[in-house]
N, C-alpha and C positions, 0 to 999 in steps of 0.2 A: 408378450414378455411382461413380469410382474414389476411393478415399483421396487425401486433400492437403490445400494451399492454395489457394482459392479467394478472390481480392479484385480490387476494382475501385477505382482512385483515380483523381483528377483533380490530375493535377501544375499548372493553373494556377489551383485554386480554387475552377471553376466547379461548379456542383452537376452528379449525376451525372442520367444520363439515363437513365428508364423503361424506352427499348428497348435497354439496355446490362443492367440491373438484374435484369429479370425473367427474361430468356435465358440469365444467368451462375449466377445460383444456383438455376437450378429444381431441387425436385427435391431439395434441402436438406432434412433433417428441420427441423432446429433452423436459421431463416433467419440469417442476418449483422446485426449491430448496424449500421443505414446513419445514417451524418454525412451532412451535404451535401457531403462531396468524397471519402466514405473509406467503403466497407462491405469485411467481409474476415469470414469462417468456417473455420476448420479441420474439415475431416471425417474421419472415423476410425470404423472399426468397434468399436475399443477405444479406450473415453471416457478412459481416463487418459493416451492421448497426446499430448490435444490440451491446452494451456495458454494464456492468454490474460492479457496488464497492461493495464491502460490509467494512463496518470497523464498526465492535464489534454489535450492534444494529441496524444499521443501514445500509440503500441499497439504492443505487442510481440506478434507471433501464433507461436506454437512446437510442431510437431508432429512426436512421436518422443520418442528416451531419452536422455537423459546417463547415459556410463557410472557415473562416478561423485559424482550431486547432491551428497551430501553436503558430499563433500573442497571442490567447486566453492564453493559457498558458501561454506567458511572460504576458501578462495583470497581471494576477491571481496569478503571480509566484509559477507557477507549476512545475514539472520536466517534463524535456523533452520527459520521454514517460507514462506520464498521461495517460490515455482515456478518452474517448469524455461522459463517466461519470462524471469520476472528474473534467474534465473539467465544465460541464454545471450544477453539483453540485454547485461548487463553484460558478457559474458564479448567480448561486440563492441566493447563501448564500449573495454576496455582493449587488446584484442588487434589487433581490424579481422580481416581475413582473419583471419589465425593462430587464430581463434576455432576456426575448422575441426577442427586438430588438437587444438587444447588441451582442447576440452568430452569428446571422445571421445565414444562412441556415434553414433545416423545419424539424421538430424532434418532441419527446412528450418527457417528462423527468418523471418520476415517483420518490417520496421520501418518504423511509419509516424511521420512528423515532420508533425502539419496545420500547425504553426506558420510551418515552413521550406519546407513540403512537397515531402518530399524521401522514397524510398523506399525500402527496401535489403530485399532478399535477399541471405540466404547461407546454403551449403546444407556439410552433414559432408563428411568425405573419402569417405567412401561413399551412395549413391544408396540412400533409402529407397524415397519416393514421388517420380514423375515432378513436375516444377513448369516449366509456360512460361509464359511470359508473349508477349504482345501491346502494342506501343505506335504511337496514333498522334494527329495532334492533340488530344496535351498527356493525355490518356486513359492509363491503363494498366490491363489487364487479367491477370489468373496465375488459371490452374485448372492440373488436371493431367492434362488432357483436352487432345487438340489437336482433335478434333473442336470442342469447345463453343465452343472461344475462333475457329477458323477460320468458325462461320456467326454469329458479333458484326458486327453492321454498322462497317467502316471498317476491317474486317482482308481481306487480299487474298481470302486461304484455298483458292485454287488452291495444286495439287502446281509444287514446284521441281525440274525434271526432274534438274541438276546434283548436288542433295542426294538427290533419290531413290536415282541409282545410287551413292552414296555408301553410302543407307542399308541396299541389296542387296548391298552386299558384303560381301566379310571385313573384322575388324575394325579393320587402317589405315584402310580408307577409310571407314570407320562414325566415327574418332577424327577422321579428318578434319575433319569437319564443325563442331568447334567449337559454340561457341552456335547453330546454323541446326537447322534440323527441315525435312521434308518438305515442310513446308503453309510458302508464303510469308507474310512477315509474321507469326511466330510463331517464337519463339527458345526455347533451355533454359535453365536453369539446370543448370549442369554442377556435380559433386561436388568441394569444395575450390573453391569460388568464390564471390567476393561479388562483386554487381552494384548498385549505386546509381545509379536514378535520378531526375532534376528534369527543370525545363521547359527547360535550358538544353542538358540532354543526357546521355550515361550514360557512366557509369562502371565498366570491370571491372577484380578484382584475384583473382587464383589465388594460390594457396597454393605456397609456396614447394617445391621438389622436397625428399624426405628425406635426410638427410647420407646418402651412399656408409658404410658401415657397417666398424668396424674391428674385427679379431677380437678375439677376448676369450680369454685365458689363464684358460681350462677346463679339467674332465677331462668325461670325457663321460657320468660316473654325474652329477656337478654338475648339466652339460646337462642333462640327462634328467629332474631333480628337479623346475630351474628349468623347464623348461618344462611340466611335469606340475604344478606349481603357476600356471602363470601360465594354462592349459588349464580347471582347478577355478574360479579366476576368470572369466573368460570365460563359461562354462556357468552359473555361479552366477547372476552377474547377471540374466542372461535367464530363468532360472527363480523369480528373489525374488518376481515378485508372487502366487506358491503354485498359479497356475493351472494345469489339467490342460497337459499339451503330448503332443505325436506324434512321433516318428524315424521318417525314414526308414533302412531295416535294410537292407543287402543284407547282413552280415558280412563284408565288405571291412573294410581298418582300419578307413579312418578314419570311416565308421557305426559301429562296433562300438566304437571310443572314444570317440564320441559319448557313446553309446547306456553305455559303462560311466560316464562321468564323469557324468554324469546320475545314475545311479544312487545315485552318491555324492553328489551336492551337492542331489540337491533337497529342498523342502521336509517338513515330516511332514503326512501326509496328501493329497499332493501325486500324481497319476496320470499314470502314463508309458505312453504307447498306443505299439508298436512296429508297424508299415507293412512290409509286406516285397511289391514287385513279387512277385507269381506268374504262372504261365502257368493255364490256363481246366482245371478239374481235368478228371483223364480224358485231357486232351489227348497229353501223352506227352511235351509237348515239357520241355527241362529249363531250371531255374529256380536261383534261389539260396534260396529257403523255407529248405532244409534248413541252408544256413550260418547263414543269421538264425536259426532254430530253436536253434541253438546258445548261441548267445548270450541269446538271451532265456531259454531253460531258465536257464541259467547263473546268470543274475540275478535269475529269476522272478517274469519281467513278462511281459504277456500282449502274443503277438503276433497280428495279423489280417494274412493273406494277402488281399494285393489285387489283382483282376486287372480291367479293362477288358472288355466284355462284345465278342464277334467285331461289334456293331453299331457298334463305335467306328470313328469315321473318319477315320483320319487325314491326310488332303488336307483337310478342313473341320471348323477348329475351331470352339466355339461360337458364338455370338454374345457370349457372357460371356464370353471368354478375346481374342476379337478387339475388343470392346471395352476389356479391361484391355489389353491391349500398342499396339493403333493404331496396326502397322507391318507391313509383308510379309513380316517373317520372325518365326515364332517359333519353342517349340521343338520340333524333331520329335517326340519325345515329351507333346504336351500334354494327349493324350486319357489317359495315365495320369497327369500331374499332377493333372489333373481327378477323377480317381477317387483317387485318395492324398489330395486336400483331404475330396470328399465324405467318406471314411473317417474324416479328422482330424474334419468337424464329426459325425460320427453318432459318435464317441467322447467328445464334450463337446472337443475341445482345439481352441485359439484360434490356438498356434503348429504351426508344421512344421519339426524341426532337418534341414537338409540340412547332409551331406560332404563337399558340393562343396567346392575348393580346397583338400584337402588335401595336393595335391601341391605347393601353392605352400611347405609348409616339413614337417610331421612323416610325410608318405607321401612325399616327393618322392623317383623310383627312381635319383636321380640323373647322368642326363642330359642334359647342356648341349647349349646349341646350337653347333654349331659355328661358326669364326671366317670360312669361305665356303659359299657357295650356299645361304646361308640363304633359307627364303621370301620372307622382306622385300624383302632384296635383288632376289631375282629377281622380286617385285612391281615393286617402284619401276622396275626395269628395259625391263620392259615397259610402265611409261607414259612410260620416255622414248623410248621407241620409238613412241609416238602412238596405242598403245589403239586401235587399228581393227581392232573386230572386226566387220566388216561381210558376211561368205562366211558366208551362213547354213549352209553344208555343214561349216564349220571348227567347233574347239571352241577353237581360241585363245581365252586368257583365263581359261577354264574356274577358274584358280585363283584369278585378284582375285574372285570373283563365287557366291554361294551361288544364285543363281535364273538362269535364262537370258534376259537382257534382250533388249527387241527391237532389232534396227536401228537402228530410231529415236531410241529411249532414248540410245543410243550416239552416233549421230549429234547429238544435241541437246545433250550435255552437253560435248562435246567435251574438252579434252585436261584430267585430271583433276590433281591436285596434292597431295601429302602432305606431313602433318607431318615436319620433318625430323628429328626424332626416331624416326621410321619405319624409317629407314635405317641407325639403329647395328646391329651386329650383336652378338649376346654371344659374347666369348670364352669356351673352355673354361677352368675355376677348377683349381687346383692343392691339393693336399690338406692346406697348411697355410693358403689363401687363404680370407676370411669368404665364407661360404655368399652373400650379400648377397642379392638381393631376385630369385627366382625369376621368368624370361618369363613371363609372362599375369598378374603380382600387378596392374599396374596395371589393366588389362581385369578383374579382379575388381570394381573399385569402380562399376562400370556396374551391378550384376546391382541390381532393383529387388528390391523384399522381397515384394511380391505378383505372382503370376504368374497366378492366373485370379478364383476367388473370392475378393471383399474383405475375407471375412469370415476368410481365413484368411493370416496373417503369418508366412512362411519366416524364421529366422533361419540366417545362415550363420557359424557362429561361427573358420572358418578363414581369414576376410579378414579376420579383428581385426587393423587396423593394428600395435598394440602387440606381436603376436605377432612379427610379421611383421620388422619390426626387430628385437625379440629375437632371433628364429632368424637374421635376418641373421648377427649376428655371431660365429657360432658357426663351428668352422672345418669348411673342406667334406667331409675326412675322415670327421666325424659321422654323413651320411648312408647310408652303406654304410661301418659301425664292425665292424671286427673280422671281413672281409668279409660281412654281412649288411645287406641291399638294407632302407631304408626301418627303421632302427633307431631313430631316438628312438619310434616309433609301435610299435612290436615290443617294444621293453626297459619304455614306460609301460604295457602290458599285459601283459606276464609275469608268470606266476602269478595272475594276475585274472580272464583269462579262458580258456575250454579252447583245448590246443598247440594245435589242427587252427587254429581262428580266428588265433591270434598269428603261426604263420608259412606261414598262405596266400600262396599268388601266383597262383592261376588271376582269372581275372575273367569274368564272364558278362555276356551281354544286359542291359539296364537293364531293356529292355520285351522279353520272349522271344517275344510274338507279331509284334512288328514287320514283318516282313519278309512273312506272310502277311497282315496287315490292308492291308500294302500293296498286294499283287496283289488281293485280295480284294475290294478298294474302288476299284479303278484304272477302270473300266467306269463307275459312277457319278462322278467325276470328271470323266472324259468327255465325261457329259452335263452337268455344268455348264457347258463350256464355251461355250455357245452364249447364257448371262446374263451371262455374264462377260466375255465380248466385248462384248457393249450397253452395259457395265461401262463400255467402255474398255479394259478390263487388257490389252490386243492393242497399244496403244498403248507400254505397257511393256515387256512380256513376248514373247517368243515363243509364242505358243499353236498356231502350225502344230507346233513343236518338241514341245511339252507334248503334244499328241493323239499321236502317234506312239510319243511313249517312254510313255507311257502303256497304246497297245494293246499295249506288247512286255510292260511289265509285268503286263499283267492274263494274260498268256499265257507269264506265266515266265522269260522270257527278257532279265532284267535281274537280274544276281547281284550285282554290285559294288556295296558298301555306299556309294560315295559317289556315285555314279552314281542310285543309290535314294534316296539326298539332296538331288541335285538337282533331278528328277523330284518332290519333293514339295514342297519349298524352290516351286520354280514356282509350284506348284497353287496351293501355301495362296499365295503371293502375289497369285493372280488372285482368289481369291476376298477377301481382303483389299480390295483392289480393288472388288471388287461388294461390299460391305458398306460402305465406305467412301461410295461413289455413294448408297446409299440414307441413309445418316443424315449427311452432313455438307450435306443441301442448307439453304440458309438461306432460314429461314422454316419449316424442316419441325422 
C-alpha cells in the first residue's frame, strides 16, 4: 500500500457501508477510527508525518512537514506544543487556499465538519503523496491509490481514453488534465488546491499564481551569500529530525552542493551515506564514481558505488514501482532508482537527497527559450491542425506523445485541448532583467516524493518555492557572472570543494548501462507482448510498432537516444497495462 490519505465519508449522514469499509482500508496497519459517517487514517512509513485533531465533530488529518512549526504557531497563536494538525487547521481556517503557500513545506491536510458535514482537502504547492478522491451518491471516498478507489462499488473505474492520451504525453497535455485521472470517476487533488465538498456539490479554489518577481539591487557576492544562507536553511530542515539520510552523488554541482551543504548543517552524530550510479565493475564502460569519489574524499564521507545487476529490466518495472506510480509512464531509469533506494535502506537512511531542479535557479547554464518555434507552440499547432495521426507508416506527432499510441486511442479521443497557458512562449531576458521563474519550475511541483519503495522519501530541496522567488529576483546577468556559466553554484563552492568538481562542465550518463540493458532485454520484451495484448494494451498502444522497433533494438540498430525512449516509454506502458488488468478487477 502507497503513503497518504485514506478516508471514507458520507456527505448526507447516512452511516457508512461494510462493502465500502473493508475494501478502502485493507491492508492498514493501524485501521481508522470509524464514526457513523466519517472513518479516515494517514499512512506513512515515517510515524512522525502523520498528525491527527479531533475536537467534538470535527478532525483534522495532516500528513508531511511544515517548514517552519514553530514560527506557524506564534503566527496563529497557538500553544507551543500544537501539532502540525492544528497547526495547518488553523492555518486554513485564517488563510482558505493561501494556506498552501503560507505553511510552507509538502503535506495534504484533510477536514472533516460531522456537524455541517462538509469536507475539505487542501494539498502544499508541491505534491508530496498522490490523493484522489471518488464521489458518488452523497459517498466520498480519497486514498492515494487509483486502483483501490476505482474497484469501490459505485465508482465507474473503467480507463477515460481522452485522459489517458493526455496522460501519455508530454507534459502540456499531462497539465491538461486538470482534476481528471485516467480511471473515470476518480479525480486529483492537484498541488496548491483546496477542494470542498457537501451534499449540495463542490467546490475548488487554487492558489493564486506568484507575483512576476522584481529585481532586487544586489551585488552578486551579496547574491551569493543570500542564497548560500537561504540553501543551509533548506537542507537544514530536512535533516533536523538527526536521522541517517542518502545523496545521490554524481559530482555535478548541483549533488555536490548538495552533498557539501549537508555536510555542514547536519546533525552530531548524524550519517551521510553518499550513492554514486556506477557501471558493473570490470565492465570498461565509463561512469562518474571518480567525480563523486572526489567529493566524498573531500569531505570524508563514505561513498557506495551502485550499479544495477545486467538482470535489470528495463521495459518491466516491478511490481512495487508500478504499483507506487499507476500510470504508463515512468521513469526510464527506474531499475536504478530501485537499486539507489535498496542502497539508501541497507545503509539504515529513510531519506534520498536528489539534484534534480537545479537548473531551475543555482546551475541554471543560462538559456532561455526563445520568443518563436518554441515546443509549445508548435505543440498547440498541431492540435489545431486536428491531431490525426492515423498513417500508421507516419510518425507525425511523435513530439506531443512519450509512447506510441494506437489508432484507436487517437481516434477515440479526438481533437485534444490545452491550457492556455500552454501557449505563452518565454522571451529571452536581458542582463539587467530579474532571472524570474525558470521553464519547467512549475512542472517541478508534480514530481511525488516516493518513487518506488515507500519506505523510502526523496527530498528535493531545489523546488523550495522560497528559493525559487528568491533567485527570481536576482538580476539575469548573475547566472553566467563575470563570464562564468552557472556562477552562484561555482562561487558557493569555491574553496570548499576540489577545482576539478567546482568548474566541471562535462556531464555523463545517469545510468552508464542504459543503452545495453536496453538491447539486451529487447527479446524478452517481445515475449511479453502476447499477455499484454490479452491485456488489452493493443487497444492503446501500437504493439505491431513496439515488436518491430523492438527486434531492431535487440539487434543494434536503434542509436538515437530518443528513439530508445520511445521504444521503452511503449513497453513499460503495455505492461502497465497488463498489470493494471490483473489487480484493478473488482472483487479481486
Amino acid at each position: 500500500m502507497k503513503n497518504g490519505l485514506y478516508a471514507l465519508a458520507s456527505l448526507d449522514g447516512a452511516p457508512l457501508e461494510r462493502r465500502h469499509v473493508g475494501p478502502l482500508f485493507a491492508g492498514i496497519a493501524n485501521g481508522p477510527d470509524i464514526a457513523a459517517s466519517f472513518a479516515a487514517v494517514a499512512a506513512d512509513r515515517h510515524p512522525d508525518a502523520a498528525s491527527r485533531h479531533d475536537d467534538g465533530p470535527c478532525t483534522d488529518l495532516f500528513l508531511g512537514h511544515i517548514d517552519e512549526p514553530g514560527e506557524m504557531r506564534r503566527r496563529l497563536g497557538l500553544a507551543a506544543g500544537a501539532s502540525h494538525a492544528e497547526i495547518a487547521g488553523a492555518a486554513q481556517d485564517r488563510w482558505g487556499v493561501e494556506a498552501a503557500r503560507e505553511l510552507g513545506g509538502e503535506w495534504t491536510l484533510l477536514r472533516w465538519n460531522g456537524q455541517t458535514r462538509t469536507l475539505v482537502l487542501l494539498m502544499s504547492e508541491c505534491l508530496r503523496d498522490d490523493c484522489y478522491f471518488a464521489v458518488w451518491k452523497e459517498q466520498v471516498a480519497i486514498a492515494p491509490e487509483l486502483v483501490r478507489l476505482a474497484k469501490l462499488d459505485g465508482v465507474d473505474g473503467s480507463f477515460d481514453p481522452d485522459a489517458l492520451i493526455r496522460v501519455m504525453g508530454r507534459y502540456p497535455l499531462q497539465r491538461s488534465l486538470g482534476h481528471r485521472t485516467l480511471v473515470r470517476g476518480v479525480q486529483r487533488l492537484m498541488p496548491g488546491t483546496q477542494v470542498t465538498l457537501r451534499s449540495e456539490g463542490r467546490e475548488t479554489e487554487t492558489l493564486s499564481a506568484p507575483a512576476a518577481p522584481l529585481v532586487r539591487d544586489v551585488s552578486f557576492d551579496e547574491a551569493v551569500h543570500e542564497i548560500e544562507a537561504l540553501l543551509r536553511k533548506i537542507v537544514r530542515r530536512r535533516l533536523a529530525d538527526g536521522r541517517d539520510a542518502a545523496f545521490m552523488l554524481s559530482g555535478g554541482l548541483d549533488s555536490s552542493l548538495l552533498v557539501w551543504l549537508a555536510s555542514e548543517e547536519c546533525q552530531p552524530g548524524q550519517r551521510l551515506h553518499l550513492l554514486s550510479s556506477a557501471a558493473p565493475a570490470g565492465s570498461g564502460i565509463p561512469d562518474e564514481v571518480d567525480w563523486a569519489a572526489s567529493v566524498a574524499d573531500n569531505l570524508g564521507l563514505p561513498l557506495v558505488p551502485v550499479s544495477p545487476g545486467l538482470e535489470a529490466d528495463p521495459y518491466a518495472p516491478s511490481e512495487q514501482m508500478l504499483a507506487s506510480r499507476e500510470g504508463p509512464l515512468q521513469s526510464p531509469r527506474h531499475y536504478l532508482y530501485e537499486a539507489l533506494e535498496r542502497a539508501a535502506v541497507a545503509n539504515g537512511a529513510a531519506t534520498l537527497f536528489d539534484g534534480v531542479y537545479g537548473e531551475l535557479t543555482v546551475s541554471n547554464p543560462g538559456q532561455d527559450v526563445a520568443a518563436n518555434t518554441s515546443w509549445p507552440r508548435r505543440l498547440v499547432r498541431g492540435l489545431r491542425d486536428g491531431l490525426t495521426l492515423r498513417r500508421s507508416a507516419s510518425d507525425k506527432g511523435s513530439d506531443l506523445f512519450h509512447v506510441r499510441p494506437s489508432e484507436g486511442l487517437l481516434e477515440a479521443s479526438g481533437h485534444l485541448s490545452l491550457a492556455g497557458d500552454v501557449t505563452r512562449d518565454t522571451p529571452r531576458r536581458l542582463a539587467t532583467d530579474p532571472f524570474g521563474y525558470a521553464p519547467g519550475w512549475d512542472k517541478s511541483a508534480w514530481s511525488t516524493t516516493i518513487i518506488g519503495d515507500p519506505a523510502v522519501r526523496y527530498v528535493l530541496p531545489f523546488r523550495d518555492r522560497e528559493l525559487l522567488a528568491r533567485f527570481g529576483s536576482l538580476p539575469t546577468e548573475f547566472i553566467s557572472h563575470a563570464g562564468v556559466s552557472r556562477a552562484i553554484a561555482r562561487a558557493i563552492l569555491q574553496g570548499r570543494l576540489p577545482e576539478r568538481i567546482v568548474s566541471r562542465t562535462s556531464k555523463m550518463p545517469f545510468s552508464p548501462t542504459y543503452p545495453m540493458l536496453l538491447a539486451t532485454h529487447a527479446n524478452a520484451a517481445r515475449e511479453r507482448l502476447a499477455a499484454q495484448r490479452e491485456a488489452g494494451a493493443a487497444r492503446w498502444l501500437d504493439l505491431d510498432w513496439l515488436d518491430q522497433a523492438l527486434s531492431e533494438t535487440a539487434n543494434n540498430r536503434v542509436s538515437a537516444t530518443t528513439e530508445l525512449f520511445r521504444i521503452q516509454s511503449t513497453a513499460i506502458a503495455a505492461e502497465f497495462f497488463r498489470w493494471w488488468r490483473d489487480q484493478a478487477v473488482k472483487g479481486g
